[in-house]
SEPA-315122 format. One record per residue (C-alpha): x, y, z; chain; residue in one letter. Coordinates in nm, 3 decimals, padded with zeros to 5 digits. Example, Ala and Ser with C-alpha at 12.3 -4.5 7.8 and 13.67 -1.06 7.14 Angstrom:
BEGIN
<rec <01.230, -00.450, 00.780>, A, a>
<rec <01.367, -00.106, 00.714>, A, s>
***
This chain:
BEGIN
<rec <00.107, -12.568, -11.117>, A, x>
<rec <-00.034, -12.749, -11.392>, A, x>
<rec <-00.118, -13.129, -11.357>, A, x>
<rec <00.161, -13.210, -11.669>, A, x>
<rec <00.402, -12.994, -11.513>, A, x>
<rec <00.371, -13.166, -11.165>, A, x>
<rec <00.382, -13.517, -11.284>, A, x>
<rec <00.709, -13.423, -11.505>, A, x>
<rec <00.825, -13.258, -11.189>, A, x>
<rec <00.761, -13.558, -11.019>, A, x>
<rec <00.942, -13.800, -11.255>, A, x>
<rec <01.234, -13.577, -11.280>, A, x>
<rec <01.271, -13.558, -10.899>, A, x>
<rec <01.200, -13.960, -10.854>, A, x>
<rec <01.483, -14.017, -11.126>, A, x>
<rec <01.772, -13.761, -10.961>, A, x>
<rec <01.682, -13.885, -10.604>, A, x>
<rec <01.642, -14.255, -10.668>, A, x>
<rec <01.949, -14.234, -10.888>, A, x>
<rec <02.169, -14.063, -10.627>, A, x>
<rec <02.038, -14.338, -10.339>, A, x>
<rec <02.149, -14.602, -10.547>, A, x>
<rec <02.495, -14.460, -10.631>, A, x>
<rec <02.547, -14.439, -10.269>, A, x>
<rec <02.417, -14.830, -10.244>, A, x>
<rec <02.564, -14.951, -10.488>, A, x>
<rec <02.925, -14.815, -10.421>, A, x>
<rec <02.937, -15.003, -10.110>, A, x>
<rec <02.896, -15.370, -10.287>, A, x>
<rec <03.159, -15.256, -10.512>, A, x>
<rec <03.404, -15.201, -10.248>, A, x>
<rec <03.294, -15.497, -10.054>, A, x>
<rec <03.421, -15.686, -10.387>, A, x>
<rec <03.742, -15.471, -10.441>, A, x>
<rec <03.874, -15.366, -10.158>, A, x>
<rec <03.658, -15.414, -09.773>, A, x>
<rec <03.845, -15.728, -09.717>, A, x>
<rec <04.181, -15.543, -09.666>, A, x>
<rec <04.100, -15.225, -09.534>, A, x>
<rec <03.844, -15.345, -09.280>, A, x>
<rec <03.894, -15.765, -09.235>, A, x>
<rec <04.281, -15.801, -09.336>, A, x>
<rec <04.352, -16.091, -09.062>, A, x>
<rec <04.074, -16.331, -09.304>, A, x>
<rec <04.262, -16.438, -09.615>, A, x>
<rec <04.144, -16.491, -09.961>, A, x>
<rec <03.788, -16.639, -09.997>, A, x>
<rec <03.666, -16.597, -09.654>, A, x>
<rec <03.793, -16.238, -09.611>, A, x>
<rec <03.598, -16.154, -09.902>, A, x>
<rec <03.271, -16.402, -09.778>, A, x>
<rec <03.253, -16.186, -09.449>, A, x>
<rec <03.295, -15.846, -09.668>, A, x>
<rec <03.026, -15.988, -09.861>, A, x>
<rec <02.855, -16.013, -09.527>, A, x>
<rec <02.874, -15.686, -09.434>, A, x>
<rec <02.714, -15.570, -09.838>, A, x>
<rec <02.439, -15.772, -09.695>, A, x>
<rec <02.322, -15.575, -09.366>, A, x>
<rec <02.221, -15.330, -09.579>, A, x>
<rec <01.968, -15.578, -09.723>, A, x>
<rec <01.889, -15.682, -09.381>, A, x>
<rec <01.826, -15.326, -09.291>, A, x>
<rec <01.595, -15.281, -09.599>, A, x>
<rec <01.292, -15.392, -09.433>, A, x>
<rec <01.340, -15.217, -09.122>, A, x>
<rec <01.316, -14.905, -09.294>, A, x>
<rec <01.035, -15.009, -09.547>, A, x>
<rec <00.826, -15.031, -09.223>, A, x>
<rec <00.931, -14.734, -09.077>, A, x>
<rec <00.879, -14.475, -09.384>, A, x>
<rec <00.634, -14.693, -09.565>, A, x>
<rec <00.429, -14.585, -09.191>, A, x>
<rec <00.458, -14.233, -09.202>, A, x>
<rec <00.489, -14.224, -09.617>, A, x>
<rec <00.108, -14.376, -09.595>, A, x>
<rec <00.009, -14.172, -09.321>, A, x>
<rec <00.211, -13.832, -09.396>, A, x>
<rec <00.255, -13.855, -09.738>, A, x>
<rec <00.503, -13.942, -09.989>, A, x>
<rec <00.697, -13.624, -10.016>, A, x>
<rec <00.829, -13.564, -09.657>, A, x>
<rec <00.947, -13.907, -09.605>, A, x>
<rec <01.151, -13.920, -09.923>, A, x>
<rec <01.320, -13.540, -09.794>, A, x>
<rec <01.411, -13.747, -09.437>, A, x>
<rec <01.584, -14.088, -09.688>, A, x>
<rec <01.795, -13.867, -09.875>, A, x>
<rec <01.917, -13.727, -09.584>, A, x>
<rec <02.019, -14.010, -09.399>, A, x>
<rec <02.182, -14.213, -09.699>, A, x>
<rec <02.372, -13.919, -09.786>, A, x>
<rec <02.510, -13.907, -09.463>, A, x>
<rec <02.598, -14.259, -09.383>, A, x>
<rec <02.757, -14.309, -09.735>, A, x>
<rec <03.000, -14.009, -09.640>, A, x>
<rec <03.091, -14.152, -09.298>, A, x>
<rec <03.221, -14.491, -09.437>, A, x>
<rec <03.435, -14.252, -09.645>, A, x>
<rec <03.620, -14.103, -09.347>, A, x>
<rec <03.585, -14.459, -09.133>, A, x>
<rec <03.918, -14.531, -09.005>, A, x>
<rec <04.082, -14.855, -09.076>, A, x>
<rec <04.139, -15.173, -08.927>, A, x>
<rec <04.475, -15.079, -08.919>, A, x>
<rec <04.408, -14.763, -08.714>, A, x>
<rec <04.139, -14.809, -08.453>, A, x>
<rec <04.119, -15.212, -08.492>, A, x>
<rec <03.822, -15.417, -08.462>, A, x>
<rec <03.580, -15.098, -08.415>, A, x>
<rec <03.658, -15.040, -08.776>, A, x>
<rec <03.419, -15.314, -08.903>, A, x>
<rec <03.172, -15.250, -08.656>, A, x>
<rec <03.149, -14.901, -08.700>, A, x>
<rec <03.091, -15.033, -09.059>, A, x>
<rec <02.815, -15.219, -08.982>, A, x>
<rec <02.628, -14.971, -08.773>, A, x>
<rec <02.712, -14.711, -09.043>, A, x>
<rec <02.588, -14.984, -09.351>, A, x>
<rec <02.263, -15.066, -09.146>, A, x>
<rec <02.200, -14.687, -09.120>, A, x>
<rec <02.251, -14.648, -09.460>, A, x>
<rec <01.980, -14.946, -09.552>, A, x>
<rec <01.715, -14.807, -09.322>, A, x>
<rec <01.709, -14.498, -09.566>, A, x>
<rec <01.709, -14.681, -09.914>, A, x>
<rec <01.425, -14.914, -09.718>, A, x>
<rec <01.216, -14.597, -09.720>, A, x>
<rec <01.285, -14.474, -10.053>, A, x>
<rec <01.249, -14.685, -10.330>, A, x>
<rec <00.853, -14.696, -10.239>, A, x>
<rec <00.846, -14.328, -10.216>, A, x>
<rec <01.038, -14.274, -10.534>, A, x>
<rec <00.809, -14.515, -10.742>, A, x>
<rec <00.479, -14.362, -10.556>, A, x>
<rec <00.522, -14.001, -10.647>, A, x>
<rec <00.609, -14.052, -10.954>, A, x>
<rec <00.358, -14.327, -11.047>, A, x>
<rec <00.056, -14.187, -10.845>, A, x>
<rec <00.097, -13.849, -11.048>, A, x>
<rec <00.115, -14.041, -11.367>, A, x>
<rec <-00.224, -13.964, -11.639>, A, x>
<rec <-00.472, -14.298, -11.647>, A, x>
<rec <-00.272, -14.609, -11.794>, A, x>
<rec <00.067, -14.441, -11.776>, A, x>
<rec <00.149, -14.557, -11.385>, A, x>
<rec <00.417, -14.834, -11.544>, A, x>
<rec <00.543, -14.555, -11.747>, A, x>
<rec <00.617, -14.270, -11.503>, A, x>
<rec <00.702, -14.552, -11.216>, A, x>
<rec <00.966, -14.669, -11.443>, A, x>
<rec <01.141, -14.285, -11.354>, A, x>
<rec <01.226, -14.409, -10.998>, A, x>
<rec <01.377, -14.724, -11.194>, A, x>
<rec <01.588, -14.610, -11.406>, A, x>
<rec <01.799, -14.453, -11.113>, A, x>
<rec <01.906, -14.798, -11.055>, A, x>
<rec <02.122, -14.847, -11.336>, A, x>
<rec <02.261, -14.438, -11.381>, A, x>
<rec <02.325, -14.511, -10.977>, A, x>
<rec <02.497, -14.815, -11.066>, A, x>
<rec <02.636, -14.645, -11.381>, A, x>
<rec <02.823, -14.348, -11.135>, A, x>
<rec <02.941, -14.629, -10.884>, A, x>
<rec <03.127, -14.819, -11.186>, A, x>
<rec <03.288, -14.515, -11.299>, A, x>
<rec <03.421, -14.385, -11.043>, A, x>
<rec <03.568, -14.697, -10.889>, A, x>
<rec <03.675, -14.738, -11.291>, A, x>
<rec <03.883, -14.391, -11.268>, A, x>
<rec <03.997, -14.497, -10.911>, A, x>
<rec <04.080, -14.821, -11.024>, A, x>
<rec <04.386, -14.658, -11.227>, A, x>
<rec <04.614, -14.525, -10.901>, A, x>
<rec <04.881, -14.757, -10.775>, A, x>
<rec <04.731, -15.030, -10.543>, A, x>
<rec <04.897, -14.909, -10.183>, A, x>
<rec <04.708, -14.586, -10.312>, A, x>
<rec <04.368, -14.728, -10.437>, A, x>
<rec <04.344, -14.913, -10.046>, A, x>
<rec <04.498, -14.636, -09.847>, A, x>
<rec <04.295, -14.359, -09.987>, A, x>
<rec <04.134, -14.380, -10.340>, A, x>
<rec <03.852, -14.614, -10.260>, A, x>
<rec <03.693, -14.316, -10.011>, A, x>
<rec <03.648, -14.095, -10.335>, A, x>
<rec <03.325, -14.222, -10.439>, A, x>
<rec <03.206, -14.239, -10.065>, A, x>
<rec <03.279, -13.849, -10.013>, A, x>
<rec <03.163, -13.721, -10.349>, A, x>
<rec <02.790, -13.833, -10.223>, A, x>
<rec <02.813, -13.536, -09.985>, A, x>
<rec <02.766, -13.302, -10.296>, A, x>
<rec <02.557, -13.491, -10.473>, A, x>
<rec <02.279, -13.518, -10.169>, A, x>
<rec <02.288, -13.123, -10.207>, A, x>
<rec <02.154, -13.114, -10.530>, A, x>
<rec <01.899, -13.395, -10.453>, A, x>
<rec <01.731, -13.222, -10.157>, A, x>
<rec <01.701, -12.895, -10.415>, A, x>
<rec <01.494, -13.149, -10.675>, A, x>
<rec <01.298, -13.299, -10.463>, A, x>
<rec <01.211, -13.020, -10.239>, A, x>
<rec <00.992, -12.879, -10.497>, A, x>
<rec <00.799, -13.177, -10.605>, A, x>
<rec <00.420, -13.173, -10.481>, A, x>
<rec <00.284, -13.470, -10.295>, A, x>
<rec <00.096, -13.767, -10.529>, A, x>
<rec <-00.234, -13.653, -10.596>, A, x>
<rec <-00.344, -13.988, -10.411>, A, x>
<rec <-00.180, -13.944, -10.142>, A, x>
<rec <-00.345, -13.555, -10.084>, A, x>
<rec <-00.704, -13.710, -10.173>, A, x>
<rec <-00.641, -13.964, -09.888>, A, x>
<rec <-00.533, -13.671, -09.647>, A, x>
<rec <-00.822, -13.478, -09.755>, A, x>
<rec <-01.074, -13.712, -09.721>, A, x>
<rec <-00.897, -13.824, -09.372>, A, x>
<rec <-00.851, -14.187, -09.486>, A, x>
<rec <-00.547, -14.287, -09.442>, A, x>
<rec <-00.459, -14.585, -09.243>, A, x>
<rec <-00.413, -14.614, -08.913>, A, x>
<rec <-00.121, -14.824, -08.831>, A, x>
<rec <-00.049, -14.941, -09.211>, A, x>
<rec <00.192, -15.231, -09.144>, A, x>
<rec <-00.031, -15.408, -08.943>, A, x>
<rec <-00.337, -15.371, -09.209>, A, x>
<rec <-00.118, -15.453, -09.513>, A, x>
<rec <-00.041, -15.763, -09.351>, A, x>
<rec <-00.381, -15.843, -09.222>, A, x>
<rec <-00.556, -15.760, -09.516>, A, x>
<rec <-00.293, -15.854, -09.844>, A, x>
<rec <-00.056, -16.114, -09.708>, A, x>
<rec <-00.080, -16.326, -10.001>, A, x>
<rec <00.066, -16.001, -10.197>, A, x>
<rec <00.322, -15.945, -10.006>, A, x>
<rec <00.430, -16.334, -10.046>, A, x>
<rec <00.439, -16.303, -10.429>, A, x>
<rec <00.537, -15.950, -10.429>, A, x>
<rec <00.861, -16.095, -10.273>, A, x>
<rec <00.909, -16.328, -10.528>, A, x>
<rec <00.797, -16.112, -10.818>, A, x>
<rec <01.097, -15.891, -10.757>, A, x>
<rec <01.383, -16.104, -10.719>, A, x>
<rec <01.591, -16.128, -11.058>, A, x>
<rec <01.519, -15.750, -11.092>, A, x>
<rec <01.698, -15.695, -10.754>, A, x>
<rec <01.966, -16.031, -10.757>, A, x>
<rec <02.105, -15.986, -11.144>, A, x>
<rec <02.275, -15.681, -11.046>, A, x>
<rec <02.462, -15.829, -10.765>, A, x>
<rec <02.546, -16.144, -11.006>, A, x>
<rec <02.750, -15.916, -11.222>, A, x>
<rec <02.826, -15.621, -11.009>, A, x>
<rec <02.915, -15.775, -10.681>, A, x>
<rec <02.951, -16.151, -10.723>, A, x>
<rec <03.112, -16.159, -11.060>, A, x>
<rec <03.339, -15.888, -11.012>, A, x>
<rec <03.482, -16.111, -10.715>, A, x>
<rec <03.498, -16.365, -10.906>, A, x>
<rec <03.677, -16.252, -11.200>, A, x>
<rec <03.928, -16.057, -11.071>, A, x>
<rec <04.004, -16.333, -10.697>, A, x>
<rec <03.957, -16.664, -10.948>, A, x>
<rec <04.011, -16.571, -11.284>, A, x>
<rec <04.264, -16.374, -11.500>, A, x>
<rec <04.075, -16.037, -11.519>, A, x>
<rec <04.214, -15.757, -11.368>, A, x>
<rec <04.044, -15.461, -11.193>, A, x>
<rec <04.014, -15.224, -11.413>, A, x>
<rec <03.876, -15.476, -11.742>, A, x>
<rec <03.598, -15.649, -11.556>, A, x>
<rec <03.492, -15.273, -11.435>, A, x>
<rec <03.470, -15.189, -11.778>, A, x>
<rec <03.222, -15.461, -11.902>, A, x>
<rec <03.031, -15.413, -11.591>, A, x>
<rec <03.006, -15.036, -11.686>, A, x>
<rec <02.904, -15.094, -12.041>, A, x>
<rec <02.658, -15.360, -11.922>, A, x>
<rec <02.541, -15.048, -11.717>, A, x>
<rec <02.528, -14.856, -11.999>, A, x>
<rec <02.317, -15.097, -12.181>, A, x>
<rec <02.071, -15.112, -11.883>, A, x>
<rec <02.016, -14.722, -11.918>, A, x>
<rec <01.943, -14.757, -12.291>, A, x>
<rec <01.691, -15.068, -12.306>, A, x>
<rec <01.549, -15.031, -11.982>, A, x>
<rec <01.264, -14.765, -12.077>, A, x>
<rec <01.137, -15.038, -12.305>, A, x>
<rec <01.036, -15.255, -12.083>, A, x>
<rec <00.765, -14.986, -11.967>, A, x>
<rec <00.680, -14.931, -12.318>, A, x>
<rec <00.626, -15.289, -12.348>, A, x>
<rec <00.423, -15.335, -12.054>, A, x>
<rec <00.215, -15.013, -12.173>, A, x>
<rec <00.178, -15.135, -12.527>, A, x>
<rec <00.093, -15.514, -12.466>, A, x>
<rec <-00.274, -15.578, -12.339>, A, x>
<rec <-00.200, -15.852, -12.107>, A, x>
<rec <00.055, -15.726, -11.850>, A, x>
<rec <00.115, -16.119, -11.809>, A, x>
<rec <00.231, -16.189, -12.166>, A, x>
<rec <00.447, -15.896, -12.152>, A, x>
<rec <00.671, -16.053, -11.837>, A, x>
<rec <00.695, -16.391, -12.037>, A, x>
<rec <00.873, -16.230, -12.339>, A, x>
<rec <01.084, -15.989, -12.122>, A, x>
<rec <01.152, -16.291, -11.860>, A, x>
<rec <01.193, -16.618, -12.059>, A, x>
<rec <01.521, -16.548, -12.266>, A, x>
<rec <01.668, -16.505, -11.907>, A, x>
<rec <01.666, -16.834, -11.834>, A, x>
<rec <01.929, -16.880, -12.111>, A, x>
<rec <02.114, -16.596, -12.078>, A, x>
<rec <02.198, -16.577, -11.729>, A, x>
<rec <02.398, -16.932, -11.746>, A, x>
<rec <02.556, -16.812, -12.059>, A, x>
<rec <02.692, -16.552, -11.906>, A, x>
<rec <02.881, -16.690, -11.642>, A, x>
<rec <03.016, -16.957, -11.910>, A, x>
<rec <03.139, -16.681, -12.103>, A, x>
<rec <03.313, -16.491, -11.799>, A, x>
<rec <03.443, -16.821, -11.728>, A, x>
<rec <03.625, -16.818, -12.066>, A, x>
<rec <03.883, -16.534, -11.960>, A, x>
<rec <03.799, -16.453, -12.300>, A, x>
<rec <03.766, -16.058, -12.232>, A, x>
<rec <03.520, -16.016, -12.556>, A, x>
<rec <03.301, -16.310, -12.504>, A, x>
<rec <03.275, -16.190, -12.111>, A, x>
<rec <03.154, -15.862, -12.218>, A, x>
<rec <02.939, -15.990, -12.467>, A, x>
<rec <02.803, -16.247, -12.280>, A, x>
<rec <02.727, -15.989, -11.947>, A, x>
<rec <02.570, -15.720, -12.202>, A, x>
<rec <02.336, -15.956, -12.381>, A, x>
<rec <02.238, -16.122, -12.044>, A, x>
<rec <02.138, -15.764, -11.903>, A, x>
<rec <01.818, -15.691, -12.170>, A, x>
<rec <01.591, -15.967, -11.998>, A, x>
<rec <01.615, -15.845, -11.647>, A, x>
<rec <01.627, -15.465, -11.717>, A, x>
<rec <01.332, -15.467, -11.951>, A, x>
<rec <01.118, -15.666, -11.608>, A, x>
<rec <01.286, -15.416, -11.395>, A, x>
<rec <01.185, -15.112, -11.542>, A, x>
<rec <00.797, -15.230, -11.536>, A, x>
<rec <00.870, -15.442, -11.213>, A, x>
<rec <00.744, -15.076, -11.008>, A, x>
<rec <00.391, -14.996, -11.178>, A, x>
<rec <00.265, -15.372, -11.170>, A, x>
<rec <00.380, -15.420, -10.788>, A, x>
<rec <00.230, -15.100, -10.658>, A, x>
<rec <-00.118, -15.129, -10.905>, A, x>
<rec <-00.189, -15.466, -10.675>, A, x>
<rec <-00.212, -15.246, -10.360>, A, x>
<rec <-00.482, -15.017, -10.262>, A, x>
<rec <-00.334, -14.658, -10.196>, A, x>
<rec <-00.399, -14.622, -09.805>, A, x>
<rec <-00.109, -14.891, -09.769>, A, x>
<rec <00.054, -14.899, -10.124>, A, x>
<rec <00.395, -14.750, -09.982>, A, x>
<rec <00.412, -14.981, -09.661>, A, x>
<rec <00.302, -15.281, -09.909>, A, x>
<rec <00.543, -15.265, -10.184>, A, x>
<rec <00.828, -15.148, -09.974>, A, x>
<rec <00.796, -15.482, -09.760>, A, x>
<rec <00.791, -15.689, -10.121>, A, x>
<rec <01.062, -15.535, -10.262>, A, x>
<rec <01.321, -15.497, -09.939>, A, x>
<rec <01.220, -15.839, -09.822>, A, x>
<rec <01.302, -15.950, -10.149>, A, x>
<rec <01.635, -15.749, -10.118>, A, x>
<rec <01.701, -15.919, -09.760>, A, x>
<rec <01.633, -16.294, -09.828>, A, x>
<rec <01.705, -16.317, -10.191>, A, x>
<rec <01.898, -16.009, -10.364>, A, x>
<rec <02.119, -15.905, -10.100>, A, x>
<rec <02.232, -16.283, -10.023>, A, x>
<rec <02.336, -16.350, -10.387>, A, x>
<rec <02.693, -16.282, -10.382>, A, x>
<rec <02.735, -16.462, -10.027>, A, x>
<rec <02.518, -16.745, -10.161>, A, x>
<rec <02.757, -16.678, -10.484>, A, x>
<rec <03.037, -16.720, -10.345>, A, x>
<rec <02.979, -16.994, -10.084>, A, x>
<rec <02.841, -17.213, -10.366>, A, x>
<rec <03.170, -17.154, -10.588>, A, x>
<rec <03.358, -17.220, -10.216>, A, x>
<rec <03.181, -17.551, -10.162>, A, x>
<rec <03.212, -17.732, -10.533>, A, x>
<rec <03.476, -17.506, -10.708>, A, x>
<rec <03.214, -17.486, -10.977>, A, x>
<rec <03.035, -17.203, -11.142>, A, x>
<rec <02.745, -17.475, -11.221>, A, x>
<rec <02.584, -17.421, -10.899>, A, x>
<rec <02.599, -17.058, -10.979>, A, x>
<rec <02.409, -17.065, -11.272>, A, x>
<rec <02.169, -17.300, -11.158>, A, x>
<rec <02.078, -17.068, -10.844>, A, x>
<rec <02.050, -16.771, -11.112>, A, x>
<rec <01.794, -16.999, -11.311>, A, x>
<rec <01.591, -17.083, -11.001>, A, x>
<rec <01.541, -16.703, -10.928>, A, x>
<rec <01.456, -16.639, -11.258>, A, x>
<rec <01.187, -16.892, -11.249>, A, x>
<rec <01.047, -16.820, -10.913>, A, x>
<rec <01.033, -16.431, -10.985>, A, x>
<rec <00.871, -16.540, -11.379>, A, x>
<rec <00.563, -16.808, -11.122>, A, x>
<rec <00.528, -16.535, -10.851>, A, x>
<rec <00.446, -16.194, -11.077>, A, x>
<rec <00.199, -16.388, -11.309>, A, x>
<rec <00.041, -16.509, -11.008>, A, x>
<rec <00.044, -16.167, -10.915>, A, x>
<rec <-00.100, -16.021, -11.199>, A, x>
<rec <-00.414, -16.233, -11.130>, A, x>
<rec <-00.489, -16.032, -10.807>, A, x>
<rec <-00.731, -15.711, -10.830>, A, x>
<rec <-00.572, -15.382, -11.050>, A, x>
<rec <-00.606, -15.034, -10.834>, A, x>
<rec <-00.422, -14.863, -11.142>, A, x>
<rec <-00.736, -14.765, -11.281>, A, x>
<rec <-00.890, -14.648, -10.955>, A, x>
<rec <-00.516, -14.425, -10.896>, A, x>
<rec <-00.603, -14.285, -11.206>, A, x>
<rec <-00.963, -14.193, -11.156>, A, x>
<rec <-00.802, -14.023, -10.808>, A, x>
<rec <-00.568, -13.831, -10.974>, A, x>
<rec <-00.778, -13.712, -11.263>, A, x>
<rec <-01.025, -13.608, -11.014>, A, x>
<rec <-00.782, -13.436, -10.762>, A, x>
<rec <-00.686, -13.226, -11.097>, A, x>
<rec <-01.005, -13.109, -11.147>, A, x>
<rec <-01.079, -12.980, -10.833>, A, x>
<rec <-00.698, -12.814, -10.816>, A, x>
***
């Protein structure tokens, strides 16, 4: 196999198995908004019922890290391939069992913890794989393209998110008795299928040339947790930070809005879906740019201020606009909001994983970027919501938005300042290549 062919092979498999990972994540926080509260908590009313579904989004995130450890250890000492086989598996899996989970109404109180157990599952396997995904497709990627072919695994984010919308947006259209009886399981059960046709992808992409080389040679760390922490604690501290309006702006609109809209305001079901999805749509269009821009621009740091910065006005706007009821200015206001952050996101991979040396890249930015996910992305719509609880305001909202946009703008151009392995991945895979 050629070294083109294997890299395209690599990016293709990243995209299809990052993309069906996240439809089976993100499905879950769409339910929690639309319908969790009354099949699995229906003795909590209004606001709190959908607070403790909220809750139960956010073991996923708390699960995150767990399984960033746990695959980032054998990913790093294995290799990126085999780990990412064992991910898909086990989020394929869990997504289908919460869509045969019996209700509250039929087995009680085991309902929501079976839910639990079942959601905490299901984040141990997206802990693993979003490092996986971004290091087989980066770590095959030609010298000065790793932003570029990383940004593969990214863009499953949004088509993931994309599916979810969808299908809860055809769903969305049965009677209501039927939508919370029966139609909410759809998504959950179609994942069974589409695992199937991830494990065929992703089964024949080779292992990152970096990865072999390290196998080869025999140097791959020992106990990699415990030496990423040891040796690059300060990176994992900013890498944390660095990620957290590319993980958190999703959940705004997705999870937190779509609450919000449709419990407090006029909007029903089915319209806010729609701006969400076309929002989603955006995200798949402009996203690629963002790697283009990063590739393009000299200084990586100048490139995250102009993708960052208009954030910090369009986030508020956005919620001022859904706050309207004004259907059009919601929609344009949560479309126009989504360029900043998808642009970052897309070249949020390549500059995260070029900071850490290969022997412990896959334990290192899987910690940033699912400890991120625990403390800050995954607690948005329960911070979200408890802030619109406590002062019936959307101000505190948007001022929470603002803060993560700054801290993620001061913690990646810190970042940036730390030592660049990109080149030295590149030198690896040209010379893994020539010996091939």
């Amino acid at each position: 196999m050629s070294t083109a062919t294997a890299a395209r092979r690599a990016g293709i498999g990243s995209f299809i198995g990052s993309t069906i990972e996240w439809f089976d994540f993100y499905i879950y926080g769409t339910a929690s908004a639309l319908v969790f509260d009354k099949v699995f908590f229906p003795e909590l009313d209004g606001a709190l019922g959908t607070l403790v579904a909220f809750a139960t989004f956010w073991v996923g995130f708390l699960a995150r890290p767990l399984g960033g450890i746990i695959f980032g250890h054998y990913g790093d000492r294995l290799g990126r391939k085999k780990t990412l086989v064992i991910t898909l598996l086990m989020m394929g899996i869990s997504t289908t069992l919460i869509g045969v989970l019996p209700s509250y109404a039929q087995i009680g109180v085991a309902a929501p913890l079976l839910l639990v157990a079942i959601r905490m599952v299901q984040g141990i396997g997206l802990g693993g794989e979003w490092g996986g995904s971004v290091l087989i497709a980066s770590e095959h990627a030609p010298k000065g393209k790793s932003i570029l072919y990383g940004a593969f695994a990214q863009q499953g984010s949004p088509v993931g998110n994309t599916l979810s919308t969808v299908s809860f947006l055809a769903i969305s259209q049965l009677p209501d008795d039927a939508f919370v009886s029966w139609g909410w399981r759809v998504p959950f059960l179609f994942s069974a299928l589409l695992v199937i046709v991830g494990l065929f992808i992703r089964l024949r992409v080779a292992e990152s040339p970096a990865m072999a080389n390290l196998i080869e040679q025999k140097a791959v760390a020992k106990l990699p947790f415990t030496e990423v922490l040891r040796t690059q604690p300060l990176l994992i501290v900013l890498g944390i930070g660095a990620c957290t309006i590319g993980l958190s702006a999703t959940y705004f609109k997705s999870t937190f809005a779509l609450s919000w809209a449709t419990s407090d305001l006029s909007f029903d079901k089915s319209s806010f879906l729609t701006i969400i999805l076309v929002a989603n749509i955006t995200q798949i269009l402009v996203q690629p740019w963002g790697a283009l821009i990063a590739t393009k621009m000299r200084s990586w740091s100048r490139a995250v201020i102009v993708m960052l910065v208009p954030e910090i006005l369009l986030m508020p706007l956005m919620f001022l606009f859904i706050g309207t009821e004004n259907y059009a200015l919601a929609m344009v206001g949560t479309v126009v909001a989504t360029v900043p952050h998808c642009l970052y996101y897309a070249a949020l991979a390549g500059m995260l994983a070029s900071r850490f040396p290969a022997n412990v890249r896959y334990t290192g930015i899987s910690l940033c970027y699912q400890l991120c996910g625990t403390l800050l992305g995954g607690t948005t719509p329960i911070v979200g919501q408890f802030l619109l609880s406590q002062t019936g305001s959307i101000v505190a909202v948007i001022v929470y938005a603002v803060f993560q946009v700054l801290l993620t703008l001061g913690c990646m151009l810190a970042l940036l300042r730390k030592p660049n392995y990109d080149e030295r991945a590149g030198e690896e895979s040209s010379a893994q290549a020539v010996a091939a």
